[in-house]
C-alpha positions, 0 to 999 in steps of 0.5 A, a space after each residue: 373772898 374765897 370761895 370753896 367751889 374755886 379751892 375745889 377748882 384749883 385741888 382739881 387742877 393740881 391732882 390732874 398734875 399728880 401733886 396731892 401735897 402742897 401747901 395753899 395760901 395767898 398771895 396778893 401783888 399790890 399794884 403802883 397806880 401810875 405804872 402799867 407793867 409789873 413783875 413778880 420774883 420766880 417762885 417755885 409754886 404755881 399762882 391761881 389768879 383770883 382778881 376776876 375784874 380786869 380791863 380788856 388789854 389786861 395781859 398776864 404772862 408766866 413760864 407756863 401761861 399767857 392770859 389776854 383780856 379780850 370780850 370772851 373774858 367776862 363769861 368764863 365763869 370759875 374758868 377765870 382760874 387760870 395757873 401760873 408759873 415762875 415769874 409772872 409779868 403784867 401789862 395793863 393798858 392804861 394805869 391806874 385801873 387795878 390796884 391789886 392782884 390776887 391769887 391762890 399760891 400752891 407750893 408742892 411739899 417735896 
């Protein structure tokens, strides 16, 4: 579920980049349970991951972000919000411990 406190976290986010029109919605990367690396097309949005329970060796990277699960991950509270760009790719160190990514996608209106 999303909650109003990560919204109010990701509008912050996007007003200390200037961008105060943009649409919100979600987008969800559904995971192969036998495979260990994904990829997503480029999107001209940014992505705000939601998926907080990920496996140490989790590594999420983007054109903007690189994410690695270590034992500092699991009292970041709302700071687990971490923003991605462009196309993102995703290694798991073994397969079959996640099965969905979730994320916030915000998509500046021109």
């Amino acid at each position: 579920m999303i909650s109003l406190e990560a919204i109010g976290y990701i509008e912050r986010l996007l007003a200390t980049r200037g961008i105060t029109d943009y649409y919100l919605d979600v987008y969800s990367l559904v995971l192969d349970p036998l495979k260990t690396d994904f990829y997503t097309e480029a999107n001209r949005g940014f992505l705000y991951l939601l998926t907080h329970e990920l496996p140490e060796g989790t590594r999420i990277a983007s054109e903007t972000n690189i994410l690695e699960i270590d034992s500092s991950w699991w009292p970041r509270g709302i700071t687990k919000i971490q923003e991605f760009g462009g196309q993102i790719a995703v290694h798991f160190p073994s397969p079959g411990n996640v099965y969905q990514l979730e994320f916030i996608r915000a998509i500046p209106r021109p």
